[in-house]
N, C-alpha and C positions, 0 to 999 in steps of 0.2 A: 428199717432194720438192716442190720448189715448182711450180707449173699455168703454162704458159704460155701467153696470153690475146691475142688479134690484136685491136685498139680496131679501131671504125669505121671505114670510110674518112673522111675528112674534106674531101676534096679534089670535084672534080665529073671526075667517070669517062666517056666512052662508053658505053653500056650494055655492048658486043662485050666493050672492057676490062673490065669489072668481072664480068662471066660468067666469063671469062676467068682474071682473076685469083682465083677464090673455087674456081674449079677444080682450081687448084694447091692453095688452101690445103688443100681436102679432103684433098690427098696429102702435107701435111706434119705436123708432129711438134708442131702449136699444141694445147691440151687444150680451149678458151673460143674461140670466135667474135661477136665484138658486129658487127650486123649494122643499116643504114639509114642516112638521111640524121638527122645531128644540127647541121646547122649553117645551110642554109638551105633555106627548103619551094620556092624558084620551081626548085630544080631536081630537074626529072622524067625523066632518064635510065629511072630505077627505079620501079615504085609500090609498095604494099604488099604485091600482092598476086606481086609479082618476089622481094622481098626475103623472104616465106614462104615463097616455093619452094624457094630460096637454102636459106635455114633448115633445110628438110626434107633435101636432101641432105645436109648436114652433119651433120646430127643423123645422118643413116642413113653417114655417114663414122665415125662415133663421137666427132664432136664435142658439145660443149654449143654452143649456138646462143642468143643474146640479142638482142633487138632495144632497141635504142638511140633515146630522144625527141630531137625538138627541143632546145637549151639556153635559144632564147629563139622565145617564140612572139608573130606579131602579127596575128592574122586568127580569124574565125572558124572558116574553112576549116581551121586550127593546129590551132585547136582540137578539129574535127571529126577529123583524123584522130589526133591523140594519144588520141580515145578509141577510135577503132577499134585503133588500137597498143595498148593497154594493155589491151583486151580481147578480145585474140586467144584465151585459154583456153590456149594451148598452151604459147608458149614465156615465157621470161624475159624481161623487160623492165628495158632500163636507164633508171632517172629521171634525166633532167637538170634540173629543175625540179622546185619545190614541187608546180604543179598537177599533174604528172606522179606524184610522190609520194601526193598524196592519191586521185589515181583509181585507184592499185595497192591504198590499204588494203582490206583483205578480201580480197581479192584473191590472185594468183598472187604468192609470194615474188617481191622485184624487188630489185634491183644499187642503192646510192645511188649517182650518177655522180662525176666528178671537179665537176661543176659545180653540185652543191648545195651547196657550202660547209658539209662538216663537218670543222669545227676543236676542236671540244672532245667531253669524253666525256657530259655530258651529253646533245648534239646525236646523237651515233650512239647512245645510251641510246635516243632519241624515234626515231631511225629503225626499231633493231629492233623496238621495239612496236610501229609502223608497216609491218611485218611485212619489213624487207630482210633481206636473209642473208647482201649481200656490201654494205659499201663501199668505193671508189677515194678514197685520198686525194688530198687539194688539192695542185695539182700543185706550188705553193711552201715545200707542210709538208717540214722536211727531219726528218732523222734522231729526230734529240731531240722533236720535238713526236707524231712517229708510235710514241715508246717510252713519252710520256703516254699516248697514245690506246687502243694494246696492253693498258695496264694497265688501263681503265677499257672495256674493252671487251666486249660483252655475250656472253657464253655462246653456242657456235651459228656464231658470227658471221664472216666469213671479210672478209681483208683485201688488198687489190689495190695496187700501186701502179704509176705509168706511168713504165717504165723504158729505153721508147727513144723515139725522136722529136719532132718538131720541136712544142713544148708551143704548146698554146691557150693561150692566152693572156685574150683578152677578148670580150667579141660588140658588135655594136652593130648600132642599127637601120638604120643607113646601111651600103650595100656599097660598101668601098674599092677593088675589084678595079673595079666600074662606074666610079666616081669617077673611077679614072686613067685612063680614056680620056673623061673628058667625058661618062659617060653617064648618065642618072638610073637609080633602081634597079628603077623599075617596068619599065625597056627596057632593060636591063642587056646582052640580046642575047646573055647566059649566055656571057659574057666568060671567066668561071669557069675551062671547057673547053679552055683556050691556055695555063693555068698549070697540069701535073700533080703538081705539087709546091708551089704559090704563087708569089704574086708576090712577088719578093726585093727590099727595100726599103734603101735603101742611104743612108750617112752624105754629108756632103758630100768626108770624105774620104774617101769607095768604101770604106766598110766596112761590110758586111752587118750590118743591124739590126734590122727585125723582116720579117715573111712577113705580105704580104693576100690572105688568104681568102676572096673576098668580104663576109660582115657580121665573119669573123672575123679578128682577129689575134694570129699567132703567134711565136714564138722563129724568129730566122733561125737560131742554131744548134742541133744534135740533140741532146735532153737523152740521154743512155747511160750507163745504171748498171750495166753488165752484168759490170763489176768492184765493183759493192756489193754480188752477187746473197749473196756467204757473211754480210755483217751482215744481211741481209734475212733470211735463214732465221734468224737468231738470235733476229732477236727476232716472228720467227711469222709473218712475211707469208704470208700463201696463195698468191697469183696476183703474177703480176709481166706487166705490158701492153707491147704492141709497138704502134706507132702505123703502116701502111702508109704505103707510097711507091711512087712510080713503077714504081723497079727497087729490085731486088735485096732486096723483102721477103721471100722464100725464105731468102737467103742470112743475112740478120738473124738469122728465127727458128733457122736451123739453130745459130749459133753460142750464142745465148741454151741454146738446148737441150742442145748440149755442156758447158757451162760448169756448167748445175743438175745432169745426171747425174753431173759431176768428170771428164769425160774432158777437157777443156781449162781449162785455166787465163783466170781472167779480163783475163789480161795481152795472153797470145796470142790469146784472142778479140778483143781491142780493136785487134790489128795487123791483123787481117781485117775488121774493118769502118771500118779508116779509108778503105778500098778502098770502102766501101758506103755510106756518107752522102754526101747532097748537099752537106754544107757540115761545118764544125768540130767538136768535140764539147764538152758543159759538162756539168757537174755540180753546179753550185755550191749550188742551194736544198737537195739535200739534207745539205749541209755549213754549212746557216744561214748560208752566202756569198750572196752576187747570181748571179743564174740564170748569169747567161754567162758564171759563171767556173770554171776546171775547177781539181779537186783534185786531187792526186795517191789512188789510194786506198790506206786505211788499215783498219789493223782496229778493230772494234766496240768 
């Protein structure tokens, strides 16, 4: 049966909130928790040594527990704590970066993230020698390029893909969310905290088009594959990832969860979460379409 797997948060939480919320998760039906800040280091709601704690109950909830790097790093201070991240000893560690990568070899089996760009099977060849055990594919690989990857896929090696929420998209070193209030990113003034979902960025004909995350930007609409989960087990996936949000991430993973056991159909699950997204739903990369366009789903 396929693992169902809660991605980082990505958004900036309250500390109350994010206690808060990782409380429930302990009491739901997720099998994977990825755990930290992966998107910008000025926010410290959390530190390391919060997000371990985190970890330990979880783990003692009977989850797996991973901790999640930076995607882009720019300081030394970055740097400083990607290695205390990646040598904690204990838990799993997700690389979102190469340096992230090379400081796990020898090391603690580690997660290749969605943001090291492994597109070919040679490349996840190099990572399991480099000792991962799971990677997440690219969030734009659809269908067809992840039943190349399947095929050339190393012994051992378990496969994830991000099947709800609103996709990253890019990072950069400038924070957009600062930006639109006129602020620089060094006084940003953690702007971050007024968007619990991002800031929705809109066409000039008011039509939602992408989400600023601070340094990142995402899909305005929620990518939901949770009617592809039967071609997914077909052709082997392990883990299938849920991205948080605001509200009603509970209600997400419950239907995600219905749907792998066969108690609900992926039809009727998708009438229950048009109730639970902030915005549209698309599907289209894994159908080698353009992200924001949704497919009817079909079989493998």
């Amino acid at each position: 049966m396929l693992k169902l797997a809660l991605g980082p948060i990505l958004y900036y939480w309250p500390r109350d909130t994010v206690m808060k919320f990782y409380e429930e998760v302990a009491n739901s039906p997720v099998d994977i928790v990825y755990l930290g800040e992966a998107v910008c280091s000025r926010r410290h709601e959390l530190r390391l040594a919060d997000w371990l704690e985190i970890a330990e109950k979880l783990q003692a909830a009977g989850k797996e527990a991973v901790l999640s790097t930076l995607a882009l790093l720019e300081s030394g201070s970055d740097v400083t704590t990607l290695r205390r991240l990646t040598g904690n000893g204990r838990f799993a560690v997700e690389a979102n970066d190469m340096g992230a990568v090379h400081l796990m070899d020898g090391g603690l089996p580690f997660v290749a993230g969605p943001h090291v760009n492994v597109y070919n099977p040679p490349t996840l060849q190099l990572m399991g020698k480099l000792g991962a055990r799971r990677w997440v594919m690219p969030l734009e690989m659809g269908r067809e390029g992840l039943e190349q990857m399947q095929a050339g896929r190393p012994q051992g090696m378990e496969t994830e893909v991000f099947a709800y929420g609103r996709m990253p998209l890019a990072f950069s070193a400038r924070c957009f969310t600062a930006r639109n209030r006129n602020l620089p990113k060094d006084d940003c003034r953690f702007s971050c905290l007024d968007y619990p979902d991002g800031l929705v960025m809109e066409t000039r004909e008011d039509a939602a088009f992408l989400v600023l995350n601070g340094t990142q930007t995402q899909s305005a609409l929620v990518y939901n594959l949770i009617e592809e989960l039967d071609q997914m087990t077909k052709l082997g996936v392990d883990v299938v990832r849920i991205s948080p949000q605001s509200q009603h991430t509970r209600r997400v993973i419950e239907c995600y969860d219905a749907v792998r056991r066969g108690d609900m159909s992926g039809a009727a699950a998708n009438a229950i979460l048009a109730d639970c997204m902030p915005a549209e739903a698309c599907n289209g990369y894994w159908y080698g379409k353009p992200g924001l366009e949704q497919q009817a789903g079909r079989a493998a």
